[in-house]
C-alpha positions as a Markdown table, in Angstrom:
| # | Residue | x | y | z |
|---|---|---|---|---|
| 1 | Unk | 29.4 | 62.1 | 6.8 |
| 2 | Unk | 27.1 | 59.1 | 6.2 |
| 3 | Unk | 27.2 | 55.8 | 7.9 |
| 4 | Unk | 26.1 | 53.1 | 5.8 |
| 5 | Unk | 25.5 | 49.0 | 6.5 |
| 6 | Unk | 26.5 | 46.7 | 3.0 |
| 7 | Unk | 24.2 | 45.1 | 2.1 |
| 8 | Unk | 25.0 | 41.6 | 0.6 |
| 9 | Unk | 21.3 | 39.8 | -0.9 |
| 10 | Unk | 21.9 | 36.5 | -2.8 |
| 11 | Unk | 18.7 | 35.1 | -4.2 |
| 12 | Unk | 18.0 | 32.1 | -6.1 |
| 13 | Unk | 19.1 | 32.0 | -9.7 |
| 14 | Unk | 20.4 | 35.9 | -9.8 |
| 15 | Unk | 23.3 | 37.0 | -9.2 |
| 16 | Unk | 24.0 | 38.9 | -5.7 |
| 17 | Unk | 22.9 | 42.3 | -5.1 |
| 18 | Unk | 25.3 | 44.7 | -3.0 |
| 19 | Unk | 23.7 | 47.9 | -1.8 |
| 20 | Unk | 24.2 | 50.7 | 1.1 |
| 21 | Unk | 21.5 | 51.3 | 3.2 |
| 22 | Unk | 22.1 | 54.4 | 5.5 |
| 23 | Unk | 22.1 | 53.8 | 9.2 |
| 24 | Unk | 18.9 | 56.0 | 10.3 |
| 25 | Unk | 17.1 | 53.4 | 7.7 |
| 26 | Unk | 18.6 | 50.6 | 8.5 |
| 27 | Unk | 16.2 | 49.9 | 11.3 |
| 28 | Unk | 13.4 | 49.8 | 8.6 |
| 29 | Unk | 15.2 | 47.5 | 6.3 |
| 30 | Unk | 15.7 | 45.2 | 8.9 |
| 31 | Unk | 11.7 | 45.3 | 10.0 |
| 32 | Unk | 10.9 | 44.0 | 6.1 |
| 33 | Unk | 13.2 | 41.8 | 5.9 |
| 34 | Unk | 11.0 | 38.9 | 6.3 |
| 35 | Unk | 9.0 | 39.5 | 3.4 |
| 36 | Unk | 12.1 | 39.2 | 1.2 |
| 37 | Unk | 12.4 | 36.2 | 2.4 |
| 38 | Unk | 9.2 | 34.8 | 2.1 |
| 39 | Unk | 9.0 | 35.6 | -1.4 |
| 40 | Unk | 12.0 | 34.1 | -2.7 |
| 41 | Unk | 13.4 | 33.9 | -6.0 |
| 42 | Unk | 10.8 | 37.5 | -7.2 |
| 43 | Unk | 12.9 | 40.0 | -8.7 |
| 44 | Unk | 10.0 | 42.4 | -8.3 |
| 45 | Unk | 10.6 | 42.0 | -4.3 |
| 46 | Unk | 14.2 | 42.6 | -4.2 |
| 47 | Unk | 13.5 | 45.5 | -6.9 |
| 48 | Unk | 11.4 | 47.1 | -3.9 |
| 49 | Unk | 13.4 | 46.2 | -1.3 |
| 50 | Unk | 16.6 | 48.2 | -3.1 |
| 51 | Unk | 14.5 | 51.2 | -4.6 |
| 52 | Unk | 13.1 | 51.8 | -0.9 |
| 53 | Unk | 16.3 | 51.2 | 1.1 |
| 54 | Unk | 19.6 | 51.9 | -0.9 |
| 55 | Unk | 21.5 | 54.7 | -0.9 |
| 56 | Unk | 21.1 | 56.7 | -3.9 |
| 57 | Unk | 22.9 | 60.0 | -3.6 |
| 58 | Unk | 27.2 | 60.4 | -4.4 |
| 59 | Unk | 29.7 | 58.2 | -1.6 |
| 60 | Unk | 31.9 | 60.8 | -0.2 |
| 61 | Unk | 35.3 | 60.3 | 1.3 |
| 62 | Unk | 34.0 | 60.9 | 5.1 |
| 63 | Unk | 31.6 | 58.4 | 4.5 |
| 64 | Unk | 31.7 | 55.3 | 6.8 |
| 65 | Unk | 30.8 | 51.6 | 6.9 |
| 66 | Unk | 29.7 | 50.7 | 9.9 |
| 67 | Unk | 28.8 | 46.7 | 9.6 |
| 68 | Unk | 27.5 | 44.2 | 7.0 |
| 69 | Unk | 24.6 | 42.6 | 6.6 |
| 70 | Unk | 24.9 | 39.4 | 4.5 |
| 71 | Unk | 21.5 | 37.5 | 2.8 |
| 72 | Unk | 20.9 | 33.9 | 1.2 |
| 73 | Unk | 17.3 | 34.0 | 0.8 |
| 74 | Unk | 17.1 | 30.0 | -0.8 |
| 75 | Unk | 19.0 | 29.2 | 2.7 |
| 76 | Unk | 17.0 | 31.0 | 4.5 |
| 77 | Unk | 20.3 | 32.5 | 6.3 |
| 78 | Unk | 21.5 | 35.9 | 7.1 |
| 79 | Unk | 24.6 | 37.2 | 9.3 |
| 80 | Unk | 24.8 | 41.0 | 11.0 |
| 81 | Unk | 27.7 | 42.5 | 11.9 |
| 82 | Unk | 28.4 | 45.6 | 12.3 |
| 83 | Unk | 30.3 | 48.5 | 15.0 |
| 84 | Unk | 27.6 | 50.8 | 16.2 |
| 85 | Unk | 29.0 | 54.2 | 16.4 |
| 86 | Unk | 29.4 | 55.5 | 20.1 |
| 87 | Unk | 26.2 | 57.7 | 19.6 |
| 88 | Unk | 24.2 | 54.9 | 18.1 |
| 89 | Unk | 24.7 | 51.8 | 21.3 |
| 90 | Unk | 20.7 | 52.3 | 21.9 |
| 91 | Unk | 20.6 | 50.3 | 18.7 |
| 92 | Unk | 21.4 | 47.1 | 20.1 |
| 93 | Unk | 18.8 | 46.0 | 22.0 |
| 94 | Unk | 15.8 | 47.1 | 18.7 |
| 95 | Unk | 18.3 | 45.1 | 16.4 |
| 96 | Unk | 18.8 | 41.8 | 18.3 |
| 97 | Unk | 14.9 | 41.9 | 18.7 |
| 98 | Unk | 14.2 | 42.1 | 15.3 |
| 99 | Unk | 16.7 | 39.5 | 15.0 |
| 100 | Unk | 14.7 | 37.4 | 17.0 |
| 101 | Unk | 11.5 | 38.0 | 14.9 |
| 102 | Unk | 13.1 | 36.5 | 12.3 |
| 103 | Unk | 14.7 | 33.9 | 13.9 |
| 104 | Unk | 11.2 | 32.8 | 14.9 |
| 105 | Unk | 10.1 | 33.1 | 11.2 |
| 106 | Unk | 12.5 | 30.4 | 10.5 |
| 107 | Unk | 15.2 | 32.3 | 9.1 |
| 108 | Unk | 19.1 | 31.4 | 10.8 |
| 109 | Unk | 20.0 | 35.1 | 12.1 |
| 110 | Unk | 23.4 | 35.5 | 12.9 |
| 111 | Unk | 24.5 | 38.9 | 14.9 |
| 112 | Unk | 27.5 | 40.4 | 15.8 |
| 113 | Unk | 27.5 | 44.1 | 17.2 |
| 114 | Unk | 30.1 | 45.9 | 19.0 |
């Protein structure tokens, strides 16, 4: 079984992006995050960001989403949410600092975990 985070990434002029990005890299994805936002509106960044990140292999039926992570790079906005599995809770605190990294970057983080 895999647990994946959606990702949602809207950036200026293209039409969203969805990908899956597996929990054991999510903590990664979240780390660079503030590059894609810096460099807004280049393909060639979220081109990068997907190749590294997403999920490439087959979805299988005991797959699970865990939480969403939703992106408007022009707005400079993003919302978290996601249910960290039972085996996972150490998560929290890594995630709600990186959260705050990018809040100080000037990017509107919003974050939901249970």
């Amino acid at each position: 079984m895999t647990e994946c985070l959606i990702f949602n990434i809207t950036l200026p002029g293209r039409h969203p992006s969805s990908i899956c990005v597996e929990l054991a890299k999510f903590m990664d994805s979240l780390s660079s995050l503030e590059s894609l936002f810096e460099i807004t509106g280049q393909e060639e960044s979220l081109m990068e960001f997907i190749e590294h990140f997403a999920r490439t292999d087959e979805v299988m039926p005991d797959d699970r989403t865990v939480g969403f992570v939703v992106i408007n790079a022009e707005k400079k906005k993003m919302a978290i949410s996601m249910s960290l599995p039972a085996d996972q809770k150490d998560l929290a605190n890594p995630i709600s600092q990186e959260a705050e990294k990018l809040r100080k970057s000037g990017i509107d983080v919003e974050l939901d975990l249970s």
